[in-house]
mmCIF file as gemmi writes it, N, C-alpha and C atoms, coordinates in Angstrom:
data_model
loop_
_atom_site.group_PDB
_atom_site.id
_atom_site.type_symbol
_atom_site.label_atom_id
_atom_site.label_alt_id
_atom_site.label_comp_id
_atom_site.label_asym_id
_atom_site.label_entity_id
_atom_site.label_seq_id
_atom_site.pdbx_PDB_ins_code
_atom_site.Cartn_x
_atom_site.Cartn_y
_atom_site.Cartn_z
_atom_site.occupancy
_atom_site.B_iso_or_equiv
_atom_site.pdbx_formal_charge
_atom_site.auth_seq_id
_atom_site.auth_asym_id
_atom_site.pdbx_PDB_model_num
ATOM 1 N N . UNK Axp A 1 ? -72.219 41.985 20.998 1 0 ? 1 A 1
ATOM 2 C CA . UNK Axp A 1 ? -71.087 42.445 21.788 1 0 ? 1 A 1
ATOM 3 C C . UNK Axp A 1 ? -70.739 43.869 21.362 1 0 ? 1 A 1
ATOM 4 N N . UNK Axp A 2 ? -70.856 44.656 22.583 1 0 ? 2 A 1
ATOM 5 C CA . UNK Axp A 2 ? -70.601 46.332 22.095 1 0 ? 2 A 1
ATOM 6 C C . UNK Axp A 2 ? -68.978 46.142 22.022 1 0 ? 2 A 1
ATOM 7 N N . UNK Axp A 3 ? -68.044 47.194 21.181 1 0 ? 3 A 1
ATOM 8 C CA . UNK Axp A 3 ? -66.949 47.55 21.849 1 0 ? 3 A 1
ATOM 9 C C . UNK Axp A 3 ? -66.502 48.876 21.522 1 0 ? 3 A 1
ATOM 10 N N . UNK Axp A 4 ? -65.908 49.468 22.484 1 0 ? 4 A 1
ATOM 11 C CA . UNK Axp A 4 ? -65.862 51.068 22.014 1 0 ? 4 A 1
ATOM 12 C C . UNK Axp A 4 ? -64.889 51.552 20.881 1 0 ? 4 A 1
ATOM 13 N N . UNK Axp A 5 ? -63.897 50.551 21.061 1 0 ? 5 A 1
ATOM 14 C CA . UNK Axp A 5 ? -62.763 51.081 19.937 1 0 ? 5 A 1
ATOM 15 C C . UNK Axp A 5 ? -62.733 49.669 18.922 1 0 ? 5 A 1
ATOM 16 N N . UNK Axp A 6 ? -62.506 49.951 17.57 1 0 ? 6 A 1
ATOM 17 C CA . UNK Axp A 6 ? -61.625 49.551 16.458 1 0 ? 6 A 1
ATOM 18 C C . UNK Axp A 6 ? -60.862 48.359 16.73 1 0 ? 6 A 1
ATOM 19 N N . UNK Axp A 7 ? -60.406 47.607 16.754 1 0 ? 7 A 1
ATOM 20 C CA . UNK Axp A 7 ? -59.409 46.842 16.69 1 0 ? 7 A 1
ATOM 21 C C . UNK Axp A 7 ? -58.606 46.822 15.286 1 0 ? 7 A 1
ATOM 22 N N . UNK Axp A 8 ? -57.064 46.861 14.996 1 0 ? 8 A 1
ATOM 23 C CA . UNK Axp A 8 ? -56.385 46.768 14.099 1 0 ? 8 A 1
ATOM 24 C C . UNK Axp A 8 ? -56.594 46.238 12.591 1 0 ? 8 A 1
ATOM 25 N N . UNK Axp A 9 ? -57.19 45.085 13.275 1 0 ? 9 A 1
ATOM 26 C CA . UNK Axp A 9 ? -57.861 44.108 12.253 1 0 ? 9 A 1
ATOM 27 C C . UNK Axp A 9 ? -58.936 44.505 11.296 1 0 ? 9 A 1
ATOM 28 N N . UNK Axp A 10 ? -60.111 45.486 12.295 1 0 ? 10 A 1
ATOM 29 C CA . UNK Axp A 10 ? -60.534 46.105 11.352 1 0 ? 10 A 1
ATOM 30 C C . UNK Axp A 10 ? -60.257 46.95 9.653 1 0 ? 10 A 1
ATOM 31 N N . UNK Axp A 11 ? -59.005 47.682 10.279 1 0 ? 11 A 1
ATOM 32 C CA . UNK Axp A 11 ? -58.716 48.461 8.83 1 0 ? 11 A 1
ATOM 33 C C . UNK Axp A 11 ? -57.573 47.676 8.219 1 0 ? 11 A 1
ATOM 34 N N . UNK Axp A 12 ? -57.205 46.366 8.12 1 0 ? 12 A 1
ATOM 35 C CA . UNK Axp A 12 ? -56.629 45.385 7.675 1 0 ? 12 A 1
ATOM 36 C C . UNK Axp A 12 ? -57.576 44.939 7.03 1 0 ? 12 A 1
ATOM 37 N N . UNK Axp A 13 ? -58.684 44.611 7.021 1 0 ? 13 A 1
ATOM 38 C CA . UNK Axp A 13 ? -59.547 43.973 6.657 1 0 ? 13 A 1
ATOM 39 C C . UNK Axp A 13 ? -59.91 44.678 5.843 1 0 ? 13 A 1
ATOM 40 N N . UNK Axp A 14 ? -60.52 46.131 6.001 1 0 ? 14 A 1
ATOM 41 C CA . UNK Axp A 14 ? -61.296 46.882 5.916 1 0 ? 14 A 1
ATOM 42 C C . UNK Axp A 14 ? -59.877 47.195 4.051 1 0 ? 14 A 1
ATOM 43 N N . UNK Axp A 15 ? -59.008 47.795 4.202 1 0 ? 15 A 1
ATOM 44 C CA . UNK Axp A 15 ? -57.972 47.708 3.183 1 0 ? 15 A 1
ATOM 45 C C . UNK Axp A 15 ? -57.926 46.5 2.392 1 0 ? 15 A 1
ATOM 46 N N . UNK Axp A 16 ? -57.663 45.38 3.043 1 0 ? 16 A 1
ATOM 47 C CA . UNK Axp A 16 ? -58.081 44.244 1.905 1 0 ? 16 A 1
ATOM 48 C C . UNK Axp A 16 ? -58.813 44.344 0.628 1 0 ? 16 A 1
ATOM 49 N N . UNK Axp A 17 ? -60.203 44.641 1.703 1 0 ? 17 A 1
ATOM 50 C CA . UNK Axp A 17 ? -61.441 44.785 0.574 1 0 ? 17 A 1
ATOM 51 C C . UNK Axp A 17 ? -61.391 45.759 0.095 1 0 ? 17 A 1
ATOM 52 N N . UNK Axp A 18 ? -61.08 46.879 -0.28 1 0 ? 18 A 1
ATOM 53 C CA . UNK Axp A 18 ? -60.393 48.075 -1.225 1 0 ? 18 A 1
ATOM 54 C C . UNK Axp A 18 ? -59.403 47.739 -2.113 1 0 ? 18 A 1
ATOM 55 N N . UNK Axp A 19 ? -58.737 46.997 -1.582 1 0 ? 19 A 1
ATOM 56 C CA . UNK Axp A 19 ? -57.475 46.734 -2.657 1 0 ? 19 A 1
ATOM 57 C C . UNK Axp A 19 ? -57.927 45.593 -3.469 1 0 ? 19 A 1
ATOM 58 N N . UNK Axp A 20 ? -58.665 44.954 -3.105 1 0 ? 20 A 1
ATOM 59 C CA . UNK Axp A 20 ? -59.489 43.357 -3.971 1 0 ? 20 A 1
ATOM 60 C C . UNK Axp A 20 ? -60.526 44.497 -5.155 1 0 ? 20 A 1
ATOM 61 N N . UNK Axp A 21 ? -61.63 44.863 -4.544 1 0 ? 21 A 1
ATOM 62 C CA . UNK Axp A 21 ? -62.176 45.784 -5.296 1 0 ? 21 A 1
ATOM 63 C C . UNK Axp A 21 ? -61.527 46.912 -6.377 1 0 ? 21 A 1
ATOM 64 N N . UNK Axp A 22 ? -60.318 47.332 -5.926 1 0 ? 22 A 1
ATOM 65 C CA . UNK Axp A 22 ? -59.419 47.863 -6.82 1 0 ? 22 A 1
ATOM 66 C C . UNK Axp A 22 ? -58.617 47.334 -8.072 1 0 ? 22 A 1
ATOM 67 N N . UNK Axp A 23 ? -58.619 45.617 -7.698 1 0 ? 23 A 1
ATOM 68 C CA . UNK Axp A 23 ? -57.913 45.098 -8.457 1 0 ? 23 A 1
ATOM 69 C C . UNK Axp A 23 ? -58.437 44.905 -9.464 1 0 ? 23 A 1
ATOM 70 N N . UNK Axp A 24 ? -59.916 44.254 -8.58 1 0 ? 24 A 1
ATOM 71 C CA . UNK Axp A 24 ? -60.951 44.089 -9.891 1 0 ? 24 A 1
ATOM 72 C C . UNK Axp A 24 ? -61.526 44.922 -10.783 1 0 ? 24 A 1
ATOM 73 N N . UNK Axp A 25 ? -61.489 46.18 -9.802 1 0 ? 25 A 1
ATOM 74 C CA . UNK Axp A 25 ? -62.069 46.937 -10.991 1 0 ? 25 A 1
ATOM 75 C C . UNK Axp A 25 ? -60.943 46.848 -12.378 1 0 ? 25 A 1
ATOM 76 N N . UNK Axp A 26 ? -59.517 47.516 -11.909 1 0 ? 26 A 1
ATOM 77 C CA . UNK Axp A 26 ? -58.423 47.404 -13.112 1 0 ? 26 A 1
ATOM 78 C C . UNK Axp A 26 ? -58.317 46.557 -13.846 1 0 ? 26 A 1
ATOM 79 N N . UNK Axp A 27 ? -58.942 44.608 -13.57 1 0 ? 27 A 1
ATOM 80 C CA . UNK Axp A 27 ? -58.766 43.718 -14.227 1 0 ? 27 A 1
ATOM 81 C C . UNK Axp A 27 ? -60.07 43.962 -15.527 1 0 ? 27 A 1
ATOM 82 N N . UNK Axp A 28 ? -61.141 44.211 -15.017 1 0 ? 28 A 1
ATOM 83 C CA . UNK Axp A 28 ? -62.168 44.388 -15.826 1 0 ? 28 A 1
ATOM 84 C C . UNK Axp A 28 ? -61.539 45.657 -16.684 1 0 ? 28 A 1
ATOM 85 N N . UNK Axp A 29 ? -61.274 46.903 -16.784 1 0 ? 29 A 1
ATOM 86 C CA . UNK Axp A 29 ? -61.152 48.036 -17.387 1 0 ? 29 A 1
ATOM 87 C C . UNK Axp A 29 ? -59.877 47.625 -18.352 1 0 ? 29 A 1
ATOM 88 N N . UNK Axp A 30 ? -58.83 46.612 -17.631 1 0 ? 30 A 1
ATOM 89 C CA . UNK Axp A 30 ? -57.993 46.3 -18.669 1 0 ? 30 A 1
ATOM 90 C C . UNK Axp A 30 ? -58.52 45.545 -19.477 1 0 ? 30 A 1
ATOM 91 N N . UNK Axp A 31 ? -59.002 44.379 -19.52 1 0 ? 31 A 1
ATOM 92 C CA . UNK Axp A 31 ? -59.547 43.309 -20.369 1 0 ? 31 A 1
ATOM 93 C C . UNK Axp A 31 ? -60.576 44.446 -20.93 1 0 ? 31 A 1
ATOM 94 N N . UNK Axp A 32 ? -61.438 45.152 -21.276 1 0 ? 32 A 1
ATOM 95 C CA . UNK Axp A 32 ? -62.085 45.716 -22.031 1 0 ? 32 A 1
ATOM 96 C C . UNK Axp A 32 ? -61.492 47.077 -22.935 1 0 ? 32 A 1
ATOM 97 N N . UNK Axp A 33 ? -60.648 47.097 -22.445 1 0 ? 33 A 1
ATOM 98 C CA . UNK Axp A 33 ? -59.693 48.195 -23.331 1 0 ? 33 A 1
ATOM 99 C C . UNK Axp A 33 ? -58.677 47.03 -24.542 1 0 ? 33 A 1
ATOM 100 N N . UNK Axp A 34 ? -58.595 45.753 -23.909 1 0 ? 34 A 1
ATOM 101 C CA . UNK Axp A 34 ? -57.583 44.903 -24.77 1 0 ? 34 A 1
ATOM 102 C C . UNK Axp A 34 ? -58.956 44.825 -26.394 1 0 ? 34 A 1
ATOM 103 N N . UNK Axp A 35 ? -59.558 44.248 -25.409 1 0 ? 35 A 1
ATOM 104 C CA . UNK Axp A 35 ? -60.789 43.92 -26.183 1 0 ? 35 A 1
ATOM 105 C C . UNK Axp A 35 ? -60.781 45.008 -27.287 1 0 ? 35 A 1
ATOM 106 N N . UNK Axp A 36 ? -60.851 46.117 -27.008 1 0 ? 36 A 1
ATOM 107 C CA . UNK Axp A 36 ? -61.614 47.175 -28.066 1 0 ? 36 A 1
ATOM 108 C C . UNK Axp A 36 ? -60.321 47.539 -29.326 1 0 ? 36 A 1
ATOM 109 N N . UNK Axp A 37 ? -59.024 47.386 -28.496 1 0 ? 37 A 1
ATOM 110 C CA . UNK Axp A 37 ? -57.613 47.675 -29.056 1 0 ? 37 A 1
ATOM 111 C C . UNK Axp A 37 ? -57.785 46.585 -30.251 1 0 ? 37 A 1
ATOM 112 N N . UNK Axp A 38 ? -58.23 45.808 -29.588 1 0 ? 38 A 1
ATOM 113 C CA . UNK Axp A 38 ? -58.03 44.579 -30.945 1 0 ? 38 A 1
ATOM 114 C C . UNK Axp A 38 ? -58.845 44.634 -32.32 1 0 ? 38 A 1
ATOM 115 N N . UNK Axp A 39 ? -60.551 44.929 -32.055 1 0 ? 39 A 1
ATOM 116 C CA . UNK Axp A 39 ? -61.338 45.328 -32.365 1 0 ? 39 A 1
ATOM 117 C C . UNK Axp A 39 ? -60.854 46.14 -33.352 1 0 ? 39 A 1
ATOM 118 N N . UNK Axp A 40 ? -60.378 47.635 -32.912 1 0 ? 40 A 1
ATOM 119 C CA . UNK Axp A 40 ? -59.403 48.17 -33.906 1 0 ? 40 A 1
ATOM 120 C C . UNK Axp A 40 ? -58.293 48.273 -34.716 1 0 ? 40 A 1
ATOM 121 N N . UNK Axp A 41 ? -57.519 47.118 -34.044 1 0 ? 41 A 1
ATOM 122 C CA . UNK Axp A 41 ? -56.334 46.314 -35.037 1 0 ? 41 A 1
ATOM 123 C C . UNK Axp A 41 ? -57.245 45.931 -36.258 1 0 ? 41 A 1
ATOM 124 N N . UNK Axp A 42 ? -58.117 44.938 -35.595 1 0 ? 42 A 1
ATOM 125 C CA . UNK Axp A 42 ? -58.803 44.246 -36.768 1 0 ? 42 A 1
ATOM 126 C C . UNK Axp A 42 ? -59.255 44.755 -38.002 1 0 ? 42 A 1
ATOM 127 N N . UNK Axp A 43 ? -60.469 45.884 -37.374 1 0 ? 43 A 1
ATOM 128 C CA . UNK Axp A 43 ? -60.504 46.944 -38.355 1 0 ? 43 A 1
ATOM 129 C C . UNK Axp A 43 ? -60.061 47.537 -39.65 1 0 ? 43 A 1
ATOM 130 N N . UNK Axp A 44 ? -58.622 47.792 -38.822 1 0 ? 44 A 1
ATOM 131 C CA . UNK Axp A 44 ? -57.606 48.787 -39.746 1 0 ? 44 A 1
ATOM 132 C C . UNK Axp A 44 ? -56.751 47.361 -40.565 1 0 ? 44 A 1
ATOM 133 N N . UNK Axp A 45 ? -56.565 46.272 -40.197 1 0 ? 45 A 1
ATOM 134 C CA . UNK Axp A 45 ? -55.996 45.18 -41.021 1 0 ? 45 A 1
ATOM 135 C C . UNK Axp A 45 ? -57.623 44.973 -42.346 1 0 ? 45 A 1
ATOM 136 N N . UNK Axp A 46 ? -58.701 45.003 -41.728 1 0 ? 46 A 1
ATOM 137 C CA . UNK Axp A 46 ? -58.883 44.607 -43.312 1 0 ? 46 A 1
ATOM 138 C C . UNK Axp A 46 ? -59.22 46.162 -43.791 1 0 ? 46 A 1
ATOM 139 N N . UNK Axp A 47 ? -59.174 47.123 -43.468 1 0 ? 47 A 1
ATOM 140 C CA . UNK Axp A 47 ? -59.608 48.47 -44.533 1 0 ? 47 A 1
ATOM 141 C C . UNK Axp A 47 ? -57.843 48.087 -45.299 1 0 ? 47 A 1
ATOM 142 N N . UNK Axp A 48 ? -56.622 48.147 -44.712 1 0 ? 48 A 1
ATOM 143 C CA . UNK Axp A 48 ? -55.319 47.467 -45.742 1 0 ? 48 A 1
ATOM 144 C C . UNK Axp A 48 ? -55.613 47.019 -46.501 1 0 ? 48 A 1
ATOM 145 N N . UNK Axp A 49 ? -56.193 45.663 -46.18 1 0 ? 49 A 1
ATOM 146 C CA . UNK Axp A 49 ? -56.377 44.824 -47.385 1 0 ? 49 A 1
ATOM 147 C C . UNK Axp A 49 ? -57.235 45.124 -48.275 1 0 ? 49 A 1
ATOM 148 N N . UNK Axp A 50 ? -58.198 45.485 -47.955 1 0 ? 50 A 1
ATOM 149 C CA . UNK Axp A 50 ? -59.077 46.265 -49.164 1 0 ? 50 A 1
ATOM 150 C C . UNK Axp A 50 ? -58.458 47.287 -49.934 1 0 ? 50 A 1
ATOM 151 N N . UNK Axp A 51 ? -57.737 48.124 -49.382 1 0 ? 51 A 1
ATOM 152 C CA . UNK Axp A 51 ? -57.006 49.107 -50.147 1 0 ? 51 A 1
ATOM 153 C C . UNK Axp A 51 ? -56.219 48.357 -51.082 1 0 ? 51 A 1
ATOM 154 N N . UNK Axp A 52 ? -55.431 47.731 -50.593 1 0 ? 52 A 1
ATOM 155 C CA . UNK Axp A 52 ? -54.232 46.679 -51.236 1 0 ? 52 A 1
ATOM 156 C C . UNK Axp A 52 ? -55.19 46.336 -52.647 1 0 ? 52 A 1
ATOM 157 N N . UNK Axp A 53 ? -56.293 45.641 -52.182 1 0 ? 53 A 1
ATOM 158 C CA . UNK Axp A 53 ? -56.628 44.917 -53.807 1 0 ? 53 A 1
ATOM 159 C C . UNK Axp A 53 ? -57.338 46.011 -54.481 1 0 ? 53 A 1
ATOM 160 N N . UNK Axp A 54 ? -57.628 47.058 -53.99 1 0 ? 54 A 1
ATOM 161 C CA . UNK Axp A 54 ? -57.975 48.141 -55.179 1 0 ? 54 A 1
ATOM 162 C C . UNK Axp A 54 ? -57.008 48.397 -55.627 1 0 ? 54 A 1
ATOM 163 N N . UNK Axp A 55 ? -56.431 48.397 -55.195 1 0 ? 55 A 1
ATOM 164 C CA . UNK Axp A 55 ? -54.193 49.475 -55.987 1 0 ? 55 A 1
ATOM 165 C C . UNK Axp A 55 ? -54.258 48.679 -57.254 1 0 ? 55 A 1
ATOM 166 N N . UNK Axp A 56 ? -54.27 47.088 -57.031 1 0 ? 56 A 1
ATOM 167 C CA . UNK Axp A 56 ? -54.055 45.847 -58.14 1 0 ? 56 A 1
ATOM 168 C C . UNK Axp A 56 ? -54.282 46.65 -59.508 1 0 ? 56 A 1
């Protein structure tokens, strides 16, 4: 079925899937930034503690 124009629905649709894709991307980029934040909590909690029992 040809049709010459767009219908509304199109860029409803068409926005959906941008904003889904958008989300996801942010869900992934957040969860891997939590990830690495922690990573470096962790880090810096045991170089502390190591320091700590050298001071002793």
């Amino acid at each position: 079925m040809m049709r010459e124009a767009l219908s509304q629905w199109d860029y409803v649709i068409a926005a959906y899937a941008v904003a889904l894709l958008a989300l996801g991307w942010l869900v992934v980029w957040s969860w891997r930034s939590m990830t690495k934040a922690e990573k470096r909590r962790d880090a810096a909690k045991r170089e502390g503690r190591a320091r700590a029992r050298q001071a002793r």
